[in-house]
N, C-alpha and C positions, 0 to 999 in steps of 0.2 A: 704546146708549141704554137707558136703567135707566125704565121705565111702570108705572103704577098701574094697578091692575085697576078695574073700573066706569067706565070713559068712551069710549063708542062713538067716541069722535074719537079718539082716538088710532091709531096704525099695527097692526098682527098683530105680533106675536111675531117675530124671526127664528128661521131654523130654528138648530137649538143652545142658542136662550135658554132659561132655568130662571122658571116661573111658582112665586111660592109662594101659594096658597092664604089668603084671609083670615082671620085665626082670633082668639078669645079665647085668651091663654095664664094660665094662674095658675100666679105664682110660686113654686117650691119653697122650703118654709125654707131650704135648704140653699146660695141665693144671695140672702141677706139680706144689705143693705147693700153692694151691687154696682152700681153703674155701669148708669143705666137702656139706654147706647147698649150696652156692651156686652154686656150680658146677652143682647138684643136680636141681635146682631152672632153669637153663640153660638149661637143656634137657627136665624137664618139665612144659611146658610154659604154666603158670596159676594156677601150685599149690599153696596153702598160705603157707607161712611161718609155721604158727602156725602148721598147718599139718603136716611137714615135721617134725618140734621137738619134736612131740607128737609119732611120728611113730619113732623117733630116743632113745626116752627115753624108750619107751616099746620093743625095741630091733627088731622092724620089717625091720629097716634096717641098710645091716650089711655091714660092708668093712673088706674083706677077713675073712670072717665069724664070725667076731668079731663086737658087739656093739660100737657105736663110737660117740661122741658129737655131735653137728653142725660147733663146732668151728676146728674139726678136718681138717688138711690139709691133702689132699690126695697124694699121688706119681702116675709118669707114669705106666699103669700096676695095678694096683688095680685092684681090683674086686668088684665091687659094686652089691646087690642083693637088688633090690627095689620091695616092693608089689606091689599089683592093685589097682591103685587106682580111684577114680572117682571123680568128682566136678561138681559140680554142676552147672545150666547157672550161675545163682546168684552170686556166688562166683567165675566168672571166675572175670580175670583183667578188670577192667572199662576202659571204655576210656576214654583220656586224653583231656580236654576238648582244642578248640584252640587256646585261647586267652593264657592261658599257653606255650603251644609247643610254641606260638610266642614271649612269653619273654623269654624263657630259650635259643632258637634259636639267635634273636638278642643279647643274653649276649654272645653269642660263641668268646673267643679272642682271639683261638689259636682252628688250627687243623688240623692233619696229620693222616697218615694210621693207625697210632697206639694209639692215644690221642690226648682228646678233654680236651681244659682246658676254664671253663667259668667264667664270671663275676658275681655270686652269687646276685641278690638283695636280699636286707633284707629282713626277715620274709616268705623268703619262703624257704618253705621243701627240705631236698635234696633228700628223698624219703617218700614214703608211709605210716603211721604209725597211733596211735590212732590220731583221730578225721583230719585225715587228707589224700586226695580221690588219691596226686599225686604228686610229686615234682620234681626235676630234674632228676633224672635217670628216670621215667617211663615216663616222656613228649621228653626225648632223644631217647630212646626205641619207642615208638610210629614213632619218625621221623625219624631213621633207622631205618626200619625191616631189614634193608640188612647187621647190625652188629648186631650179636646176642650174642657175651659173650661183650659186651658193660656194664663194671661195677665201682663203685664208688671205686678212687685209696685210697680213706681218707674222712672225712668229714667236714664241717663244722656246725655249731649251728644253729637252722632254723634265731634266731635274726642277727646275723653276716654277713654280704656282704663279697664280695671279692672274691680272685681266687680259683678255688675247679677246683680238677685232676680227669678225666674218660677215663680209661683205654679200649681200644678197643677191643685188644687180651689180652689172658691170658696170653703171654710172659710179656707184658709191666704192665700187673697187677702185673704179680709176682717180676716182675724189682721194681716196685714202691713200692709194701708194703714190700719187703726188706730192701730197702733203709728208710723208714719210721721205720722199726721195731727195725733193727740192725744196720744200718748208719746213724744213724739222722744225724751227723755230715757232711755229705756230700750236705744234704739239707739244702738251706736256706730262709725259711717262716718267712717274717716280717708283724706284723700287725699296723695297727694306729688305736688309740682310744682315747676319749676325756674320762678322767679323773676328780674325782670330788676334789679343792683344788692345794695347789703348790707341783707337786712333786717335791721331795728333786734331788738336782745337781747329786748328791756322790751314790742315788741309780740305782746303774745298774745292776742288778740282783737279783732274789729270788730262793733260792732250796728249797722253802719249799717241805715237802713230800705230797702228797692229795692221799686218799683216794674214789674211787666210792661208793657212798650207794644206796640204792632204790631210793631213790626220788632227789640226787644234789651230788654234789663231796665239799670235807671236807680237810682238812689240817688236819692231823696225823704225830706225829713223822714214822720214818721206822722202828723203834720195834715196831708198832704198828698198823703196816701191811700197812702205809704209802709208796705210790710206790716216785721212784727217779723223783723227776720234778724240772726243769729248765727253764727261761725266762729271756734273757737280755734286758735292759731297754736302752731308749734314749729320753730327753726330743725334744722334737718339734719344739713346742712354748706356750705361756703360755700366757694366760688370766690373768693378774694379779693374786691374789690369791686363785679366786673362779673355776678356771679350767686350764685344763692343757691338750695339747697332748702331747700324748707319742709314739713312735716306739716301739714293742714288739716282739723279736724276739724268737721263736718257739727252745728252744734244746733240749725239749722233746714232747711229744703231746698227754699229758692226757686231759682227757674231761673236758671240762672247765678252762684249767691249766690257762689260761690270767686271765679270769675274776676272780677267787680264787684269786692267786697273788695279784692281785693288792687292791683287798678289804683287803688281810691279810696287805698290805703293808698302808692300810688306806685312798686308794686313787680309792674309786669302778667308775666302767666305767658306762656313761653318760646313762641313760636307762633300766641301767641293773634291771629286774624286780626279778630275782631271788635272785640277790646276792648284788645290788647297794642300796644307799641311796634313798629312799623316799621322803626326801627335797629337792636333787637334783635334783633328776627324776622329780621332780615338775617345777626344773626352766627351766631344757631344754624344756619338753612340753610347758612353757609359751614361748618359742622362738621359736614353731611349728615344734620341733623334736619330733615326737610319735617314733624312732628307736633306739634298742640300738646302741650306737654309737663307735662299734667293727669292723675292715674292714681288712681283708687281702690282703692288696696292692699291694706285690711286692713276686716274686716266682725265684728260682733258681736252676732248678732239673738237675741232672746229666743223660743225656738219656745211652741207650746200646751201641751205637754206640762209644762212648766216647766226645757226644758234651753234651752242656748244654746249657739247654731253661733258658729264662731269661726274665720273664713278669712284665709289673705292669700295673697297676689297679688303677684310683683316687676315691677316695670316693664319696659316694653317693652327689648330688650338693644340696641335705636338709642339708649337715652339715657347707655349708657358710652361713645360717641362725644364725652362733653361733659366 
């Protein structure tokens, strides 16, 4: 159980749980334009999420004495006034068990002072979430303790392999989700995915608009609170009629936007359990692919300096079974 400091009704502490201390913090320039929860999440190491938005909603903490989302980005200079809080053993961060740390370790395919870019395998988490104890950021975290704002530049689908960006310092986070937020155009994220059917030559693009709901992401007109999304197409190679890969190239990055696409477009990707064909998903499984079969191969990010990383990634080797 996760307690606020200042309320005599509440329980003592158990013994093992970590009190933090109430404090004002001011913001370094140096996590300008960072994520008010996790900056937050950064200094206190082991709070839960859910605590933090719980204490954000009832207004226990405030930036420059004003109430403020999770989503809020902070400036150099802020004034942050955080309660006292407590957690519990139970509820601190679990450890990361090892056989984890050593695949997310071995997938490392790129890494410098500032970013670590890894080779994703399928179906695994890229953080922590329902029913799931630890994913790549907290088995990264575990293996540095000696980076501490070590955070996720972007994400990928837990089903989806391929290359996923983590940001070291908070300059190259902020460098990165800039460029992800308000330059897509300068990034260039291509995916390969196995398709169900012939896609058509003449399609190379979808602007359908999608929408986030609770529970999947939807194709909506933009009167209709439909956000702008983009995907250019490239066929591969092709399976005669009953399958097809395809290139997909990333020029916007809503959640799900490939797999929508390409089901709007009549052609759902190899596995997909959300969004894909049932029939097909049955033939790939009868050719011993249980993955969805989505990969982010190839990456082309513009660094601060003015160079630009330039990776790829071949697909998982269960997809030469096809």
């Amino acid at each position: 159980m996760s307690t606020i400091g200042g309320n005599s009704g509440r329980r003592r502490p158990s013994p093992g749980s970590t009190t933090f201390a109430a404090r004002t913090i001011t913001v370094p320039s140096a996590h300008d334009g960072r994520r008010l929860d996790k900056y937050i999440r950064s200094q206190l190491k082991g709070v839960p999420a859910t605590l933090l938005f719980r204490l954000m909603r009832e207004g226990k903490i405030r930036v420059n004495g004003s109430k403020a989302k999770p989503n809020h980005r902070i400036s150099g200079g802020d004034e942050l006034a955080l309660p006292a809080i407590t957690v519990d053993a139970e509820k601190k961060s679990q450890r990361v068990p090892g056989h984890l740390i050593a695949t997310v370790e071995n997938a490392v395919v790129h890494e410098d002072g500032e970013l670590i870019v890894v080779d994703k395998p399928a179906d695994l988490a890229v953080h922590r979430g329902t029913g799931v104890d630890a994913g790549v950021i907290e088995a990264l975290r575990q293996a540095r303790p000696d980076v501490p704002d070590l955070e996720l530049a972007h994400r990928l689908d837990r089903e989806t392999s391929g290359l996923l960006m983590l940001a070291k310092t908070p300059a190259m986070l902020r460098h990165l989700q800039e460029i992800l937020r308000d330059r897509e155009h300068e990034i260039d994220r291509r995916y390969l995915a196995l398709v169900e059917g012939a896609w058509p030559e003449d399609l190379r693009a979808s602007t359908t608009a999608l929408r986030r709901t609770s529970r999947s992401t939807v194709a909506v007109p933009e009167s209709r609170g439909g956000q702008r999304s983009e995907t250019h197409f490239r066929v591969v190679e092709r399976h005669g009629r009953r399958a097809t890969v395809i290139e997909a190239r990333l020029l916007t990055g809503r959640k799900h936007q490939i797999r929508v696409h390409c089901r709007e477009a009549g052609h759902p990707i190899a596995g997909d359990s959300r969004y894909g064909s049932p029939g097909f998903n049955r033939h790939v499984r009868g050719r011993g692919i249980t993955t969805m079969m989505l990969h982010a191969h190839s990456l082309e990010v513009p660094l601060p300096g003015g160079d630009v990383l330039r990776l790829t990634a071949p697909p998982p080797t269960v997809w030469e079974r096809f």
